[in-house]
C-alpha angles and dihedrals in degrees: 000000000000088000088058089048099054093035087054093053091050102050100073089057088049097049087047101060092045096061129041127178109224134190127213140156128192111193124187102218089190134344102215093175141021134175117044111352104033128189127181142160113215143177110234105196114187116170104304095349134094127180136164132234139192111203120191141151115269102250084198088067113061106164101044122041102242108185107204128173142194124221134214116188110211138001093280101052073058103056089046080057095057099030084064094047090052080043094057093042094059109029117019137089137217116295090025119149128197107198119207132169095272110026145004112239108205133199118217124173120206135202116243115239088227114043108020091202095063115066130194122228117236125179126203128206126197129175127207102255084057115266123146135198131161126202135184133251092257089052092052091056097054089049088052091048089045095050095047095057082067 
């Protein structure tokens, strides 16, 4: 009898640590490519935290689809992101590299096939475990107005 009694008192405890209500969010702020080569910028919410993450397709990898992320903290790990892609847009020049904790973000600028006077800006992002992606200028510009909203 004593055996059921103690057992009783210690199954609650046991059940509880078996099973845990969680709640996440994952939240997509703006899908700036699918197919083949995605990009996209999204809120990732677990309990109390909130981080940010950008998920794209490794353009270093062609013939596997190898899904990386990066990954930004908090808000303002964010705002540096997009702070250095406004930075990029208005002042730098082609070849320049912002170098942050976690990744390098690159401007490249790119002659037009069809009028060799007019160039088209490219940025590169590569993270520190080796991922690469690359978006356009009009990409960049959507990922500045979504981060902003925030």
């Amino acid at each position: 009898m004593k055996k059921l009694l103690v057992l009783s008192f210690f199954i609650p405890f046991l059940s509880k640590a078996q099973f845990t209500i969680s709640n996440n969010s994952t939240t997509s702020l703006v899908e700036l490519r699918a197919g083949t080569w995605p990009l996209d910028l999204q809120r990732i919410i677990k309990n109390t935290d909130t981080c940010y993450v950008l998920e794209f397709r490794d353009q270093q990898v062609t013939t596997d689809v190898n899904m990386a992320t990066l990954r930004f903290g908090d808000i303002g790990q964010l705002r540096w992101f997009e702070k250095g892609l406004t930075t990029l847009k208005s002042t730098g020049s082609n070849g320049e590299t912002l170098n942050y904790k976690a990744y390098t973000l690159k401007r490249v600028d790119v002659k037009s096939d069809k009028d060799p006077k007019k160039s088209v800006i490219w940025y590169l992002v590569t993270t520190n475990d080796g991922p690469v992606t690359n978006f356009q200028q009009s990409e960049a510009d959507k990922m500045i107005a979504a981060i902003k909203t925030l």
